[in-house]
C-alpha positions in Angstrom: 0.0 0.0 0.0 1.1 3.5 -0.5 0.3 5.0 2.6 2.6 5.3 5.0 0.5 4.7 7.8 -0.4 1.6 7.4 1.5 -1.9 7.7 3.7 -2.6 4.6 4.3 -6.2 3.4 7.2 -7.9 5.7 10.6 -8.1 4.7 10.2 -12.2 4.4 7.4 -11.8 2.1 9.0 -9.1 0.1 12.1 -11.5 0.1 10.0 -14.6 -0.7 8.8 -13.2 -3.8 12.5 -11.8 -4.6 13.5 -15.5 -5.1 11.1 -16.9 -6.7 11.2 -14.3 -9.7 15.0 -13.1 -9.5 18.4 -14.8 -10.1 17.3 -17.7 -12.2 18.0 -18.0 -15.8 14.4 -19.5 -16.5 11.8 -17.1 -17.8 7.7 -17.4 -16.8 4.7 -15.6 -19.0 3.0 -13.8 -17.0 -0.8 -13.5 -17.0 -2.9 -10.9 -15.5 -6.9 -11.3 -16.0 -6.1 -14.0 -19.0 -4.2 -11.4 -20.5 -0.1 -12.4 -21.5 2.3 -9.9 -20.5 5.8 -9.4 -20.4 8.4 -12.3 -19.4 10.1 -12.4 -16.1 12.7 -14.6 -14.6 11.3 -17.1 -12.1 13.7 -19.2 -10.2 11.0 -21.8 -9.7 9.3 -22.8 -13.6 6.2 -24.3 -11.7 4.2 -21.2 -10.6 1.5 -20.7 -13.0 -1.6 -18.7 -12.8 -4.4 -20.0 -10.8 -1.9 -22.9 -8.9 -1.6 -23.6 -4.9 1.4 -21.4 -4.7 -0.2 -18.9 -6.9 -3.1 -18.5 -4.8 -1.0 -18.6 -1.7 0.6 -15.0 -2.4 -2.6 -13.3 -3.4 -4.1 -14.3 -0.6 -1.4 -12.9 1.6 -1.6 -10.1 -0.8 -5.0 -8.9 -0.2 -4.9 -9.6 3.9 -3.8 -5.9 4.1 -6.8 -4.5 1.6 -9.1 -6.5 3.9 -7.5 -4.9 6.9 -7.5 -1.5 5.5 -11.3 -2.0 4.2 -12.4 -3.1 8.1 -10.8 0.1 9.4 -12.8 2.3 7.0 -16.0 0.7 6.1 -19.1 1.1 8.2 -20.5 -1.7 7.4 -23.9 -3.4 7.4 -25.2 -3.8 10.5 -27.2 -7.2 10.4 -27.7 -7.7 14.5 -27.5 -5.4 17.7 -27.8 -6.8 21.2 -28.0 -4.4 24.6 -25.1 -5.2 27.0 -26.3 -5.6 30.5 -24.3 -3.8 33.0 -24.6 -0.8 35.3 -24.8 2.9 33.8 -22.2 4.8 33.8 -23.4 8.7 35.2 -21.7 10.7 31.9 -20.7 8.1 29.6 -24.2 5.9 29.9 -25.0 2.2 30.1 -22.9 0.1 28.3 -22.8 0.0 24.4 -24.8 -2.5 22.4 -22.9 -5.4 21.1 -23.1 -5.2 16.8 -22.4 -7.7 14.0 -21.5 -6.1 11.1 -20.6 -6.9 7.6 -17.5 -4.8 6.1 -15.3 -7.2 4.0 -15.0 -10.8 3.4 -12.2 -12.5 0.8 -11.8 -15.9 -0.7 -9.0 -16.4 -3.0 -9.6 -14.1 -5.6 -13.0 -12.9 -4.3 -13.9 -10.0 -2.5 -17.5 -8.9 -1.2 -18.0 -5.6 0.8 -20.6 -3.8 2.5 -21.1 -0.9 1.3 -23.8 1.4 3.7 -23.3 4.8 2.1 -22.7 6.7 -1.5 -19.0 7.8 -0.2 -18.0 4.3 0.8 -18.1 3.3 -3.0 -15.2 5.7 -2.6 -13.4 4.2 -0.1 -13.9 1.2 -1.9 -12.4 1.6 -5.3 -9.2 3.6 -3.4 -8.3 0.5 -1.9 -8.8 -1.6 -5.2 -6.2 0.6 -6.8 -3.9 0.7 -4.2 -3.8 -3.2 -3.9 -3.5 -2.9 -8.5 -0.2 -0.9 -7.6 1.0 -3.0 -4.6 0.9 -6.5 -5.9 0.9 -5.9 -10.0 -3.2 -7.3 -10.2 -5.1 -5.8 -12.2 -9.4 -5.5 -11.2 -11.8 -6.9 -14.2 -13.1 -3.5 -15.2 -14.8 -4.0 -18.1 -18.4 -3.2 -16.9 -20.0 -6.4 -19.8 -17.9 -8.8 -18.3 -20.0 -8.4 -15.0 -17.0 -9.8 -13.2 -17.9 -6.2 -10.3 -21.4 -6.3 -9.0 -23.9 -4.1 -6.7 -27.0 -5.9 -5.2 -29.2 -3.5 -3.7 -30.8 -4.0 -0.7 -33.7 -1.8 1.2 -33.7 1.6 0.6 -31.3 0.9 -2.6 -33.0 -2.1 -3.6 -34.4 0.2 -6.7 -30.9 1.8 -8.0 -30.1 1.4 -11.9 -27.3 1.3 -13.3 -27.0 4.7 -14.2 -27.0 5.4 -10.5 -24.3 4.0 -9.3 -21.4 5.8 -8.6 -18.5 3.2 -10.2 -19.1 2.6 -14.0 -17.4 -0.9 -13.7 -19.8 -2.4 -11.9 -22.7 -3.7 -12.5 -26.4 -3.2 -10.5 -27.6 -6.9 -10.7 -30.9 -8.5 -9.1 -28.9 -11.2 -8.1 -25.2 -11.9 -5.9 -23.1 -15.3 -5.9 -21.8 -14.7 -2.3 -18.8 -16.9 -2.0 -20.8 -19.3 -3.6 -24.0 -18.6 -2.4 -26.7 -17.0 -4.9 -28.1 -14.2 -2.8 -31.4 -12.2 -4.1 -33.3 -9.0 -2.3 -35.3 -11.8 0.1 -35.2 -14.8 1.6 -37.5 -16.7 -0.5 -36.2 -15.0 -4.1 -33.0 -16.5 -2.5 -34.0 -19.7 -1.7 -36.0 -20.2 -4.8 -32.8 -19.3 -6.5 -30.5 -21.6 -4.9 -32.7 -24.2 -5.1 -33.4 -24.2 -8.8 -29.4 -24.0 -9.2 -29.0 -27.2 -7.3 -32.5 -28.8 -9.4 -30.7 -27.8 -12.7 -27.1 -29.1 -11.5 -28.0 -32.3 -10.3 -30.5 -32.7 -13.4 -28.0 -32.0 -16.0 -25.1 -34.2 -13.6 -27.7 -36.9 -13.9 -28.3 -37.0 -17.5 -24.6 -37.5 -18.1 -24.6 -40.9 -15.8 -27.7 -42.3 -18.0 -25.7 -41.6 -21.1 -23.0 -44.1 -20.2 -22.5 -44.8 -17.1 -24.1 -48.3 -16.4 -23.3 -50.0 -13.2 -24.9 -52.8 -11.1 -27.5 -51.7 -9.1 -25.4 -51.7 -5.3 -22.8 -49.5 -6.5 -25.7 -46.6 -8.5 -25.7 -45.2 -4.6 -22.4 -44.3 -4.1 -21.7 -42.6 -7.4 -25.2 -40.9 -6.9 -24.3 -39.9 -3.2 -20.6 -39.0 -4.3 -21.0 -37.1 -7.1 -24.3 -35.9 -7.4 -25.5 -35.0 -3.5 -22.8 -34.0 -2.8 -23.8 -30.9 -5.3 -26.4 -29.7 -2.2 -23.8 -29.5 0.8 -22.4 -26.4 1.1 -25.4 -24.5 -0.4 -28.3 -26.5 2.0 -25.8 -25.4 4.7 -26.8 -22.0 4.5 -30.4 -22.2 3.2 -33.3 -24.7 3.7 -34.5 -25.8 0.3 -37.8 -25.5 -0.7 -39.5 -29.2 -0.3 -40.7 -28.7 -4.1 -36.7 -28.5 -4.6 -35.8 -31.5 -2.2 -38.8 -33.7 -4.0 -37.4 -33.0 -7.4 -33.8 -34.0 -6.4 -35.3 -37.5 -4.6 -37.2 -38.3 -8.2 -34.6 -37.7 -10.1 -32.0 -39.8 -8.4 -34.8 -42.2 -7.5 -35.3 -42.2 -11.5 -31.4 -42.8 -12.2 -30.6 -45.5 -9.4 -34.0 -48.0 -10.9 -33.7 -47.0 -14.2 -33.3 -50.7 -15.5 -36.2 -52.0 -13.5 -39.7 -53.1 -14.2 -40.2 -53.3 -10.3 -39.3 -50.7 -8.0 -37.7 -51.5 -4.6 -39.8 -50.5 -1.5 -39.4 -46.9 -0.4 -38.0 -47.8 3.0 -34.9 -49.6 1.2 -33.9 -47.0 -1.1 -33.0 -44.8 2.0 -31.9 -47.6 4.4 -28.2 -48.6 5.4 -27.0 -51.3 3.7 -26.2 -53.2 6.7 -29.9 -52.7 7.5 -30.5 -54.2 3.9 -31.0 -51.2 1.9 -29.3 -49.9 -1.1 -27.9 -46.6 1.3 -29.4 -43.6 -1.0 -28.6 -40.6 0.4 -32.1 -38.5 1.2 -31.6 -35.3 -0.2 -33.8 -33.3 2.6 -32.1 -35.2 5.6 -28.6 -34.3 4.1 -30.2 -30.4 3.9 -31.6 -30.4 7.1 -28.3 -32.2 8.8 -26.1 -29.4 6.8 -28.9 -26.7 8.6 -28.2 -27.9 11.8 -24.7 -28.3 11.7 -23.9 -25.0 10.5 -26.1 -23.6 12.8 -24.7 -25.4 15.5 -21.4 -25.1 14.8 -21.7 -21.3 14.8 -23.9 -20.5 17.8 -22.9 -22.7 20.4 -21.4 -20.7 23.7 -18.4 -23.3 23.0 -17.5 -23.0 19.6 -14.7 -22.2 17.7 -16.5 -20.0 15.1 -18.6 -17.6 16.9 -21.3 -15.7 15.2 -23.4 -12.9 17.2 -26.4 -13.3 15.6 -26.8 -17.1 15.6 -25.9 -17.2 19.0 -28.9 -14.8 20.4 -31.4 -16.9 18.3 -29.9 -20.2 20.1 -29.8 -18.5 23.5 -33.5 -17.6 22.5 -34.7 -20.0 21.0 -32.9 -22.8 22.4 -31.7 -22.1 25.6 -34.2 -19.7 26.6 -32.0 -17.2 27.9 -33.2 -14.0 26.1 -36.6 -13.1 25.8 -38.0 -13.7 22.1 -38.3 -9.5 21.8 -34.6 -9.5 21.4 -34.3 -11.7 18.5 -36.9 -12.1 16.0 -37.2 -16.1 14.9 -36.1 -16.3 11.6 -38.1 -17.2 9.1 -35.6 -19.8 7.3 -35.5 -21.6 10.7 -39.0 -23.9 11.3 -40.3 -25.1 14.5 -39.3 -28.9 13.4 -35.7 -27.0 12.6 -35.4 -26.0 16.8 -37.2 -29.5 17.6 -34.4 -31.1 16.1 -32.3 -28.9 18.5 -34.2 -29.6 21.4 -34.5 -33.7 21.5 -30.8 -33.5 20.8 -29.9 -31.5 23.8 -31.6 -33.4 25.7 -30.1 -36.5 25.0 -26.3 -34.7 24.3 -26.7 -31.5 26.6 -23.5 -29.2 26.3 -21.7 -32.1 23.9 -24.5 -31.1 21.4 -21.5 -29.7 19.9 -19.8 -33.2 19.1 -23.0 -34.3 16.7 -21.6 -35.0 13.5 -23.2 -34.0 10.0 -24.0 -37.7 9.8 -25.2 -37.7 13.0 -27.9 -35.3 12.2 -28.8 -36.7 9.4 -29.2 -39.9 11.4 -32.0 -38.4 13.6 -33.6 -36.7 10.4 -34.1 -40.2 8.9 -35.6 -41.3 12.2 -38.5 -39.3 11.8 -40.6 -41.3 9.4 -37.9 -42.2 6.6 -36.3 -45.4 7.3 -37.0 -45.4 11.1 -39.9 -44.5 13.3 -40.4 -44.0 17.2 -42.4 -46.8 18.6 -45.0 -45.4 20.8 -45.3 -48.0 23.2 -41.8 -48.2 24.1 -40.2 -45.2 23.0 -37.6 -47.3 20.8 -36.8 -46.5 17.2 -37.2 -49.4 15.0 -37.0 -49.7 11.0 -39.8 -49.1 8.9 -40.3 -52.4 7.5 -41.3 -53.4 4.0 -44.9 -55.8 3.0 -42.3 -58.7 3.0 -40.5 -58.2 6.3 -44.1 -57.8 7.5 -45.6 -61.3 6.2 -42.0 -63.2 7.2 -41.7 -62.2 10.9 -39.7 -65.5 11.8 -37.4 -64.7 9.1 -34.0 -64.0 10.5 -33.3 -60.8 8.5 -30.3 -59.6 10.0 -28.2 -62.7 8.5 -30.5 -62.0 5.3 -29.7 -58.5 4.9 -25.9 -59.8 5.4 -25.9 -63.0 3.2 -27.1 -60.5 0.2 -24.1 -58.1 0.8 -21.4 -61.2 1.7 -17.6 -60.1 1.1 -16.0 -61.7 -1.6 -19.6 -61.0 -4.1 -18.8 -59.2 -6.9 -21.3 -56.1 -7.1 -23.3 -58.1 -10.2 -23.7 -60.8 -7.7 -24.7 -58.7 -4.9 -27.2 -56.8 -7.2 -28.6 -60.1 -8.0 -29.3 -61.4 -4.9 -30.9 -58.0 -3.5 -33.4 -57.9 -6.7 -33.8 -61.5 -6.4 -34.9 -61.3 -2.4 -36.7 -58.4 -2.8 -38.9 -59.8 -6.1 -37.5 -57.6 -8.7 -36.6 -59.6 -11.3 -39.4 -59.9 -14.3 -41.6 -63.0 -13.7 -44.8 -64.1 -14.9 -46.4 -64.4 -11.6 -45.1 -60.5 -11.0 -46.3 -59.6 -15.0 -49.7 -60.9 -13.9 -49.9 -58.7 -10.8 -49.5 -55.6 -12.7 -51.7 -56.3 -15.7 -48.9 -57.5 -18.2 -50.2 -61.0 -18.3 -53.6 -62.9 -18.5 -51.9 -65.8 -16.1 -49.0 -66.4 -14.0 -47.7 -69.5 -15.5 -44.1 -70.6 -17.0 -44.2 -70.5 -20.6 -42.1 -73.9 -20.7 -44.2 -76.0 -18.3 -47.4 -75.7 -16.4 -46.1 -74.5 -13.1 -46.9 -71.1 -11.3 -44.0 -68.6 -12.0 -42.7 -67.6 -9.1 -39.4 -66.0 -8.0 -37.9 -69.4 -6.7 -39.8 -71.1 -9.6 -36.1 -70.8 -12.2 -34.8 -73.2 -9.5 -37.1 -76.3 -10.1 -38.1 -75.1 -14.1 -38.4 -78.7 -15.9 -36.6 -76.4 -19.0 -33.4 -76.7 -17.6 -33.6 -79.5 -15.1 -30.9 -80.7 -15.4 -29.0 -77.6 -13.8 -31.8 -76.9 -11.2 -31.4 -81.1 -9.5 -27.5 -79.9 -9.4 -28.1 -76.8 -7.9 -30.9 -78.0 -5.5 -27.9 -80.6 -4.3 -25.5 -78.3 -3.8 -27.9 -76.1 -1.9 -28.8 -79.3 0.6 -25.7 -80.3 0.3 -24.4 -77.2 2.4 -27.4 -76.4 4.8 -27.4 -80.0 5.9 -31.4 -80.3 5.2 -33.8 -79.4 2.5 -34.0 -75.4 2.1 -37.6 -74.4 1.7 -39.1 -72.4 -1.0 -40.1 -69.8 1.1 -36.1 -69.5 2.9 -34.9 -69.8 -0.7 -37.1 -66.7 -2.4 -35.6 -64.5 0.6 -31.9 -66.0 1.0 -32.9 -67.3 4.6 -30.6 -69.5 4.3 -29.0 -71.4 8.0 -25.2 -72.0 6.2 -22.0 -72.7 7.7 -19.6 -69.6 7.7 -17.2 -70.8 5.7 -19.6 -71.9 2.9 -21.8 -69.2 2.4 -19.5 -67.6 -0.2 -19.2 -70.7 -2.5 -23.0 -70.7 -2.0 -24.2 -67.7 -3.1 -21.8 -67.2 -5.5 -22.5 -70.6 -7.1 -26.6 -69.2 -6.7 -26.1 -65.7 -8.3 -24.1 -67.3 -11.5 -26.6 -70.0 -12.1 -29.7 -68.0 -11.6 -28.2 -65.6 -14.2 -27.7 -68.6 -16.2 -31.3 -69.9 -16.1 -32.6 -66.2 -16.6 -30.5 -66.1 -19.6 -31.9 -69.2 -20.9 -35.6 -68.6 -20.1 -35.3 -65.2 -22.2 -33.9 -66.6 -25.2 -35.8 -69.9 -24.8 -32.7 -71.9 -25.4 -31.5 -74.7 -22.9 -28.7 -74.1 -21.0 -25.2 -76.7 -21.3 -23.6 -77.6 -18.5 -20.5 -78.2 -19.7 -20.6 -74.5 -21.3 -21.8 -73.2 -18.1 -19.6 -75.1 -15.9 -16.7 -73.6 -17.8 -17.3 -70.1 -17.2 -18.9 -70.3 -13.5 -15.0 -72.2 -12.4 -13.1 -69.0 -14.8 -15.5 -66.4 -12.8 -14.3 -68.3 -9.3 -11.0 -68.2 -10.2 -10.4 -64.9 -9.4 -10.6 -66.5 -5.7 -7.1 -68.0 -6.3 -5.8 -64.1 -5.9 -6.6 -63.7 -2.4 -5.8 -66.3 0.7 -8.6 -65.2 2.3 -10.9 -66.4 -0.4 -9.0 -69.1 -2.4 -11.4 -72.1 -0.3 -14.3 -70.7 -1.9 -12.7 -71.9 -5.6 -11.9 -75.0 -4.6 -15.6 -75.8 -3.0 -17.3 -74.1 -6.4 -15.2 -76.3 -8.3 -16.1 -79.7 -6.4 -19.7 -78.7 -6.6 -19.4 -78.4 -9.7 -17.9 -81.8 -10.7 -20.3 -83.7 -8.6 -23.5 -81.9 -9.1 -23.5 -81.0 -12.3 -20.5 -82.6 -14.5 -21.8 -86.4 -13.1 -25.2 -84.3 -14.1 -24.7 -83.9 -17.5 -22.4 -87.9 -18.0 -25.5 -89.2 -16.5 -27.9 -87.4 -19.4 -25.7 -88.8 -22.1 -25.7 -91.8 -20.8 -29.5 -91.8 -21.3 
């Protein structure tokens, strides 16, 4: 800065940039606002524009423009609270405590608030004496929009021809640090939320052009790369539920996209170790971002203090101030404080300690996968019309069977669509109105999602596989343990099991659809090259070698036995 009264850059810095741009026969091309300059020497050939080291020494550039801009600006004063104390007899009581917003920078951003015509002043002398300090150059060409005014209350009308710098634009709306802010709360949420809508829409379109993976694994890319969209903008808004709705159908849409049958509701959202696929719910990952923010910034005990957020939690929270000091805000519902509240009371002062996920837990406990027994007071899954008609099933191994380590995600997405009833039968085709009856089309039998298991089409492969099935267990499985993968297995066979069941029924599907019979020898083949892949790992290599005697007893001896005939 040029003026001598405030603090110039520190000889270390000042040195710092002396050796990376002097005494080095290597030459950098320097850009400033995407526009080349002149070459300089630069000892070190990998700082570029727009790199970590780059942005490093602009940001310890512009720490003394924000310094000088907090010294000058009045601000925008968002929240006053009276100090209690006694009064002084000539100074007065005590002055009120005030949040104010003067200056804020991010990288290359920088947002002010401006509260009168002079400041715009005050402003644009700081700009320029930060141009001449550090060799940046502003973006003052007034149609690149790159400097913007919003207007707010009694300014909320100025045009363009009003405002006192010509190189900066009045707009209607403000990207705040990434943010879209707009004259009121609900032009801002309504903007933010169709931002998120359009993003995750157009983010979704691109995985249905190519990106086709087994159903298991469709919730971690949606939850990586598509929810994670809403995080830092729900953390500062609540979404319109018009907004949150749209973003459940359409990942909703993308994760069954394939299937005829839709899983249950309560799975979609579930933990898969609670036999769900694990889909992120895009209003309890708002509403957990809500609270933590909140949380995180208006807690007595925190590290990030903010005035403001802290009277509304000693208000409306803690009780502390009376509700005439703070007026509720109207982004913050009564369910929003509830949430607050229960927590409190189980957490007290460790509130604090309450994860994102955390919250998001108790969000889904209020009617998404979990609700509150009455009775008792316990919180129990919401269980689906099957879970409901098999009470005696055990559903925790189920759940874990259907997810077993050492599956392959096609397997795994097998056995969940085939417990669940969501592969394409005729019994199923009938239900809906696709079909006149629910019979097999190769034999008189009721089609019915264990019936590819005992079809007389390929019975040669459904005596092996019912062997190898009894074999295992010890005893005769029954249909009903069968259709739901209820099945009582020794640990150290359940792999060779279900992996042997997920590759056959695939097999018979296969068959059934183009109504040709299946060879064992052929099939055989590739089940022991898919198993192989066992031989890789020590933990797993047992599993080859019990898929592999299965398959010479059950269905090699199978197939000698038909030739013989």
């Amino acid at each position: 800065m040029e003026d001598p009264s405030e603090e110039k850059c520190s000889p270390i810095f000042c040195e710092t940039l002396k050796k990376l741009y002097e005494l080095s026969p290597s030459f950098l091309i320097c850009s400033i606002n995407n526009q080349q300059q002149g070459r300089i020497q630069n000892k070190r050939c990998n700082i570029k524009q727009g790199d970590r080291a780059s942005t490093t020494l602009y940001c310890f550039s512009t720490s003394p423009m924000l310094s000088y801009l907090q010294k000058r600006l009045q601000g925008i004063l968002y929240h006053k609270l009276s100090t209690e104390g006694p009064e002084h007899p000539i100074l007065g009581p005590p002055k009120p405590v005030e949040a104010r917003l003067k200056a804020m920078g991010f990288v290359d951003d920088l947002k002010c608030g401006v509260s009168s015509v002079k400041e715009f002043g005050t402003v644009d002398g700081a700009v320029r004496l930060f141009e001449r300090a550090s060799g940046s150059r502003l973006h003052r060409d007034p149609n690149s929009k790159k400097c913007q005014f919003l207007g707010l209350g009694r300014w909320s009308r100025w045009t363009q021809s009003q405002c006192p710098l010509d190189y900066v634009a009045v707009v209607e709306e403000l990207d705040f640090l990434g943010c879209i802010l707009g004259k009121s709360n609900p032009k801002s949420r309504a903007l933010n939320g169709e931002f998120l809508t359009k993003k995750v829409k157009n983010t979704i379109a691109s995985f249905k052009a190519g990106r086709h993976m087994p159903l298991v694994c469709r919730p971690y890319a949606i939850n990586t790369y598509i929810l994670s969209k809403i995080s830092y903008k729900s953390a500062i808004f609540n979404l319109r539920v018009q907004d949150i709705n749209s973003i459940n159908s359409m990942t909703k849409q993308y994760l069954t996209q394939d299937l005829l049958l839709k899983p249950p509701e309560a799975l979609v959202y579930r933990d898969s170790d609670q036999g769900g696929l694990g889909l992120v719910h895009a209003g309890a990952r708002a509403m957990a971002n809500l609270l933590n923010c909140f949380i995180q910034q208006s807690h007595p005990h925190s590290r990030f203090p903010n005035l403001y957020l802290n009277s509304v939690y000693r208000c409306y929270v803690l009780r502390e101030l009376s509700e005439d000091k703070v007026k509720k805000p109207p982004f913050y519902s009564n369910e929003f404080f509830q949430f607050i509240n229960e927590a409190r009371a189980e957490w007290g002062e460790d509130i604090l300690a309450i994860t994102t996920r955390g919250w998001q837990q108790r969000v889904l406990q209020k009617g998404i996968t979990h609700q509150i027994q009455e009775d008792t007071g316990t919180v129990e899954v919401i269980r689906t019309k099957q879970e409901i008609r098999l009470p005696q099933a055990n559903w925790v191994s189920v759940w874990l069977l259907r997810r077993k380590r050492g599956l392959t995600q096609a397997q795994k997405s097998w056995l969940f669509k085939f417990t669940e009833g969501l592969h394409v039968n005729n019994e199923r085709l009938c239900k809906i109105g696709k079909l006149s009856e629910g019979k097999c089309d190769h034999c008189e039998e009721e089609d019915t999602r264990t019936h590819i298991f005992k079809c007389a089409f390929n019975e040669e492969v459904a005596d092996g596989f019912s062997q190898v099935l009894e074999t295992a267990a010890g005893s005769p499985v029954s249909e009903e343990n069968l259709g739901i993968c209820d099945l009582n297995l020794p640990q150290g066979l359940q792999l060779p099991v279900l992996f042997l069941m997920a590759e056959v029924g695939k097999h018979l599907q296969t068959s059934r659809s183009k109504n040709k019979r299946i060879q064992l020898e052929k099939m055989s083949a590739e089940i022991h090259a898919s198993s192989s892949a066992f031989l890789k790992t020590k933990k797993y290599g047992f599993a080859h070698e019990m898929i592999q005697l299965w398959l010479k007893s059950f269905f090699q001896e199978n197939n000698n036995m038909d030739k013989d005939r």
